[in-house]
C-alpha positions as CSV (number, residue, x, y, z in Angstrom):
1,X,37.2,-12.1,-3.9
2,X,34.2,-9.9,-5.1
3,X,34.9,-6.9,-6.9
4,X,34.7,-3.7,-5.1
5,X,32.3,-2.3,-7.4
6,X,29.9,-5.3,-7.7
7,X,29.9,-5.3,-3.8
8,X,28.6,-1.7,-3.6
9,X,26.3,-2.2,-6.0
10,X,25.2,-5.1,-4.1
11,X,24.2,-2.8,-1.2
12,X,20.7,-0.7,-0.5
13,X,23.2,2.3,-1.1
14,X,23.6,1.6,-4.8
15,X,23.4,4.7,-7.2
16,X,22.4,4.6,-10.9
17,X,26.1,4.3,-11.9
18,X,25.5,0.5,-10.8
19,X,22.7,0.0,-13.2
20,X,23.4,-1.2,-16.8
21,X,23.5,1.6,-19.4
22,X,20.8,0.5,-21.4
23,X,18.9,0.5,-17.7
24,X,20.1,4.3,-16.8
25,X,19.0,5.5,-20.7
26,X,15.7,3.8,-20.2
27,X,15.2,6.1,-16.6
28,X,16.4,9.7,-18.3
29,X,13.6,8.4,-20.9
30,X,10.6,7.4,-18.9
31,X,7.8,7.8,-19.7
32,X,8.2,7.6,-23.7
33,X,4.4,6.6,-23.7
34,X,1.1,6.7,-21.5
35,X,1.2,4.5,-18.3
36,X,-1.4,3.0,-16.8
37,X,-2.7,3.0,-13.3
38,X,-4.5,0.1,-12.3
39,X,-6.6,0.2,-9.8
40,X,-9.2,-2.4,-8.0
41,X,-12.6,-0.9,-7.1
42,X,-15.5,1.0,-8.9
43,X,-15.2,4.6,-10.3
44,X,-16.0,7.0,-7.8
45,X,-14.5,5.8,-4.3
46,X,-11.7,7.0,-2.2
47,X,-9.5,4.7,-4.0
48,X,-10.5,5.9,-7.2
49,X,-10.0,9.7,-6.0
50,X,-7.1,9.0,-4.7
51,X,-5.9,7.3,-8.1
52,X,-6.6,9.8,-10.5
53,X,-5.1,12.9,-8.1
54,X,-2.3,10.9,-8.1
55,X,-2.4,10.5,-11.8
56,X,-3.2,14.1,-13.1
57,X,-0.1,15.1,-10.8
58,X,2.1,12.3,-12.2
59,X,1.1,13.2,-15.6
60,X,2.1,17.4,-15.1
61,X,5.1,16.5,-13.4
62,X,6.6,13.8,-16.0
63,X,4.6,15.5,-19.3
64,X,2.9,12.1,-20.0
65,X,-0.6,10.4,-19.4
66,X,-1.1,8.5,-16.5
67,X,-4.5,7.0,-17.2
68,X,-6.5,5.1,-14.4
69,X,-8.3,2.2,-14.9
70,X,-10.9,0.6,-12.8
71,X,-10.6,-3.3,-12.6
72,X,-12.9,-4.0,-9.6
73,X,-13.8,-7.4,-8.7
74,X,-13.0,-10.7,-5.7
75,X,-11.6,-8.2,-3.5
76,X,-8.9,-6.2,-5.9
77,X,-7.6,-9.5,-6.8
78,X,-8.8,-9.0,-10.4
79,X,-6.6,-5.3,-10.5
80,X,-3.6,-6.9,-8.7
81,X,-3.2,-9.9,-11.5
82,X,-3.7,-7.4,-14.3
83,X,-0.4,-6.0,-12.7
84,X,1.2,-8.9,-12.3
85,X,1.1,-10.2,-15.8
86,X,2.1,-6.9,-16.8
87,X,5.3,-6.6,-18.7
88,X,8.4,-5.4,-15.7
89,X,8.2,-2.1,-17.4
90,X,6.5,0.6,-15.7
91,X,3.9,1.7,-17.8
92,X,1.6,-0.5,-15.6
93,X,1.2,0.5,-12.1
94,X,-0.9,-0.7,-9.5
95,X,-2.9,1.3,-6.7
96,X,-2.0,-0.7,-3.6
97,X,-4.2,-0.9,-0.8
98,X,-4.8,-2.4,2.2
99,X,-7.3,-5.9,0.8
100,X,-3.6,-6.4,-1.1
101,X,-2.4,-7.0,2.4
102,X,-5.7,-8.6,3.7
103,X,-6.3,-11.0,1.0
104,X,-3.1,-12.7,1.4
105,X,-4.7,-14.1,4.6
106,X,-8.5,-13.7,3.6
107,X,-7.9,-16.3,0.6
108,X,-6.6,-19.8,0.8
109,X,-5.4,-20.0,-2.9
110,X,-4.4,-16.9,-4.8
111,X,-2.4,-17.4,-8.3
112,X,0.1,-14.7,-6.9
113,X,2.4,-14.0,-4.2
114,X,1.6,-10.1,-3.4
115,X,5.3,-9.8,-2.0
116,X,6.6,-11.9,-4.3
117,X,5.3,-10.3,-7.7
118,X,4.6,-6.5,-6.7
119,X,7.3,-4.3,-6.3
120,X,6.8,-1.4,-3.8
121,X,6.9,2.0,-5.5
122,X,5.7,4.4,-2.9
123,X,3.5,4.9,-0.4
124,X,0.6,8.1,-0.7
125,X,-1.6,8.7,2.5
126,X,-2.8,7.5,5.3
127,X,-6.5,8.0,6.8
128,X,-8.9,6.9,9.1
129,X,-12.7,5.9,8.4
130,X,-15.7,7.3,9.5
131,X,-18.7,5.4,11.1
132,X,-21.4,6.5,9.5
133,X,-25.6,5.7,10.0
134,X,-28.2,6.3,7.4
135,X,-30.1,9.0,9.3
136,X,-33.5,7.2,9.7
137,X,-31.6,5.0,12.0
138,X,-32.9,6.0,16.0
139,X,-29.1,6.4,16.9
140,X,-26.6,9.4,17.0
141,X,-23.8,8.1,19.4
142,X,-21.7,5.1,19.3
143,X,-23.2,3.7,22.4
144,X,-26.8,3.7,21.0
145,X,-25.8,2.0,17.6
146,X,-24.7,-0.8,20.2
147,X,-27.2,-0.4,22.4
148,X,-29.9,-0.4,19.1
149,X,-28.0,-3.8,17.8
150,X,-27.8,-5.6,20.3
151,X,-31.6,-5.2,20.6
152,X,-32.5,-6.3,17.2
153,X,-29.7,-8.4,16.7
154,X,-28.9,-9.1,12.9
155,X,-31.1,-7.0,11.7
156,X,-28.7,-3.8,10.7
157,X,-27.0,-3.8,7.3
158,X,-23.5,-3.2,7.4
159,X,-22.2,-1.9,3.9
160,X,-19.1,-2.4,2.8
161,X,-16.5,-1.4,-0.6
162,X,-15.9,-5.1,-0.9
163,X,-14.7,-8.3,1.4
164,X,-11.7,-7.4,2.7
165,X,-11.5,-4.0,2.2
166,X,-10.7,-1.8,5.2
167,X,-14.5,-0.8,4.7
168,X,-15.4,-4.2,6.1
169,X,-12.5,-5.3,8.4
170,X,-13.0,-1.8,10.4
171,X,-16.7,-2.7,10.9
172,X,-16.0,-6.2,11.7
173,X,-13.5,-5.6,14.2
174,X,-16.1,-3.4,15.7
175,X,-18.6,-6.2,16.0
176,X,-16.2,-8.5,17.3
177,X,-14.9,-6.0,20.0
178,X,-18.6,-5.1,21.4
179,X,-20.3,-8.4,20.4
180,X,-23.3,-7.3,18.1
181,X,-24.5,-8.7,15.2
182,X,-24.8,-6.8,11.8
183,X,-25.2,-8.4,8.5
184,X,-22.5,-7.7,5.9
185,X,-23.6,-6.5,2.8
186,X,-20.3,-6.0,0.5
187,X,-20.5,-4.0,-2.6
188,X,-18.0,-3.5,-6.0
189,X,-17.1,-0.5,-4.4
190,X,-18.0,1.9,-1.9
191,X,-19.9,4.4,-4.1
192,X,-22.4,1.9,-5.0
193,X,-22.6,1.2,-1.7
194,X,-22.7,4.7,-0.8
195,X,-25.8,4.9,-3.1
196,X,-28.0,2.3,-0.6
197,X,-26.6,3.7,2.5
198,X,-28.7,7.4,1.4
199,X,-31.1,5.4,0.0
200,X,-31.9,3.3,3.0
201,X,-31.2,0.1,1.8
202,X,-28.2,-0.3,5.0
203,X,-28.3,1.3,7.9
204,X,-23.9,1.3,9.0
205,X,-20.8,1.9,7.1
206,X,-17.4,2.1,7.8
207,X,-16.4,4.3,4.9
208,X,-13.0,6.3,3.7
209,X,-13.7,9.9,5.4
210,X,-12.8,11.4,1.5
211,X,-15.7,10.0,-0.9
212,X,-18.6,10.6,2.5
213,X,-17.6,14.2,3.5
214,X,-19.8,15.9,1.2
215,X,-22.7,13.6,2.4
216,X,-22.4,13.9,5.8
217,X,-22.2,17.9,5.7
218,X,-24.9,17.7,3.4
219,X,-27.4,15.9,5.8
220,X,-27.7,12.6,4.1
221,X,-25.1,10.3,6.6
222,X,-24.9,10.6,9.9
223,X,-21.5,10.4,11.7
224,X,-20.7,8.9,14.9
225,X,-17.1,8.3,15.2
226,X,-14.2,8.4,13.7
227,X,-12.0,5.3,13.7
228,X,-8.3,6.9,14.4
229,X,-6.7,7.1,17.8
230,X,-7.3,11.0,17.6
231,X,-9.7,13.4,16.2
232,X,-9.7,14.5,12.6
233,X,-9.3,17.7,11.2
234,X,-12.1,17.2,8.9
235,X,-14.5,16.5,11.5
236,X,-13.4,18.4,14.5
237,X,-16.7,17.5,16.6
238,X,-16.6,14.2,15.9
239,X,-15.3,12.0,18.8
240,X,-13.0,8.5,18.1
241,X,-14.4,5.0,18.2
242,X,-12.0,4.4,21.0
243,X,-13.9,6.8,23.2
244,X,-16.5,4.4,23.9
245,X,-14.8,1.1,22.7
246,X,-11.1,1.4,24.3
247,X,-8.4,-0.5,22.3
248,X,-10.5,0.2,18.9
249,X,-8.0,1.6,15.9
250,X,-8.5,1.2,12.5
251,X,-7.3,3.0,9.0
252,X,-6.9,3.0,5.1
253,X,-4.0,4.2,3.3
254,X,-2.9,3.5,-0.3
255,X,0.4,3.3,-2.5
256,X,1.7,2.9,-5.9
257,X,3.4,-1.0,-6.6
258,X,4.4,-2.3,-10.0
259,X,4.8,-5.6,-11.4
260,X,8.9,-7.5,-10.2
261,X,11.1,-8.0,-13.1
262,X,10.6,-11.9,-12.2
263,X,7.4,-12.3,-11.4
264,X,6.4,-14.3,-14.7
265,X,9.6,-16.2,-15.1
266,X,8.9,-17.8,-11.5
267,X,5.6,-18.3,-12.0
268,X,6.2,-19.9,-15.5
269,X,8.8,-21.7,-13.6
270,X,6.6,-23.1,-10.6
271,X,3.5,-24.1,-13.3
272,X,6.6,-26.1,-15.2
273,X,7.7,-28.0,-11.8
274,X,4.3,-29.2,-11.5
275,X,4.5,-30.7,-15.1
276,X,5.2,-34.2,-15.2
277,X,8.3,-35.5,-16.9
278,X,7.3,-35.3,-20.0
279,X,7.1,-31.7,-20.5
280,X,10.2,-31.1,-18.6
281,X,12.2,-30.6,-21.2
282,X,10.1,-28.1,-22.9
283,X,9.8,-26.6,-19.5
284,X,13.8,-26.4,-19.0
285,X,13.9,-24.0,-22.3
286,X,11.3,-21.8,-20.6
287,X,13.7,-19.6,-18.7
């Protein structure tokens, strides 16, 4: 018969009483040390704003330095095995976005399980993008940008924060749903891609409302859309893709994860089942 106590443990109800002692001493403690925030694109995106608002709060709240670090590179994959090889701790943390969810289908062979190896943390906003033009482009509604590329088909730059990113996805799912042909041109993050979007370089980008605001009140970006199911408060004026392409929805959002406790052991475990008998006996000590 199990023991009443392990049994509610056991449950999603369990309170810190369940948790070892030298567990509960370790959370009155934490942090005893900077922590790192991880995070998988260039300085100066939404993900990086995002990240270090996150961490200056963290770090007046809790009286430690939460310190962001940009890792970008294959679609955040780079950021998310940094986490992942990080000791079970929680002094590394990893800003989740959506390519975490995207790549797990976007890539045939990754050397993680995202649900397997990151632990969920907590989730910190949600926000649609904005359809943007570089202003020397002859459009200023959504149905002339369709009208315009389906004239000169493939021959509008699409920028994007990186492949898989909800930069891209949101600007491919518009191609798909009204059939026109724009080149993707993905960058290491979407200020660098904001950079060629003022400079001329592309013509269309799907980008995080946050890091374009400025640029579009300023003149430099033109807006056409907005790609929530409703308006947004940040651009009032500014009608939804789905006015003119019914069914269209897309948006970012981004959360805190942290590496399991047994992340490594299984994967030390899986790389030793693939050893031939030989090593199996070393491999048998591993864990």
């Amino acid at each position: 018969m199990q023991h009443p106590r392990r049994r509610f443990c056991a449950s999603w109800q369990a309170r810190p009483q369940c948790l070892p002692s030298h567990v509960s001493r370790a959370r009155k403690s934490y942090p005893a040390r900077p922590v790192r925030l991880i995070i998988g694109y260039t300085p100066g995106g939404s993900a990086d704003l995002t990240a270090r608002l996150m961490a200056q709060w963290l770090s007046e709240r809790l009286g430690q330095q939460f310190v962001v670090e940009s890792r970008p590179g294959a679609g955040t994959n780079l950021a998310t095995e940094a986490v992942v090889n990080a000791p079970p701790d929680g002094y590394t943390l990893l800003l989740v976005a959506p390519a975490n969810a995207i790549n797990a289908s976007l890539y045939e062979k990754l050397s993680h399980n995202f649900m397997r190896d990151i632990a969920p943390v907590a989730g910190i906003n949600r926000f649609p993008n904005v359809m943007e033009v570089n202003p020397s482009l002859p459009v200023k509604t959504v149905p002339e940008l369709i009208a315009y590329a389906k004239a000169n088909p493939g021959k509008l730059n699409m920028a994007s924060s990186g492949p898989g990113s909800t930069i891209h996805v949101s600007g491919e799912l518009f191609k798909m749903m009204t059939g026109i042909n724009m080149v993707h041109v993905p960058y290491r993050g979407s200020a660098p891609a904001l950079t060629d979007m003022i400079g001329g370089q592309v013509q269309v980008m799907f980008d995080n409302i946050p890091t374009s605001i400025e640029h579009i009140r300023a003149g430099k970006l033109r807006v056409l859309a907005v790609t929530g199911t409703t308006r947004s408060s940040l651009l009032p004026d500014t009608p939804t893709v789905a006015d003119f392409v019914p069914g269209y929805e897309a948006s970012a959002w981004y959360g805190l994860g942290a590496p399991k406790s047994n992340a490594r052991r299984d994967r030390q475990q899986a790389q030793c089942d693939r050893q031939r008998d030989p090593r199996r006996s070393r491999c048998e000590g591993a864990v």
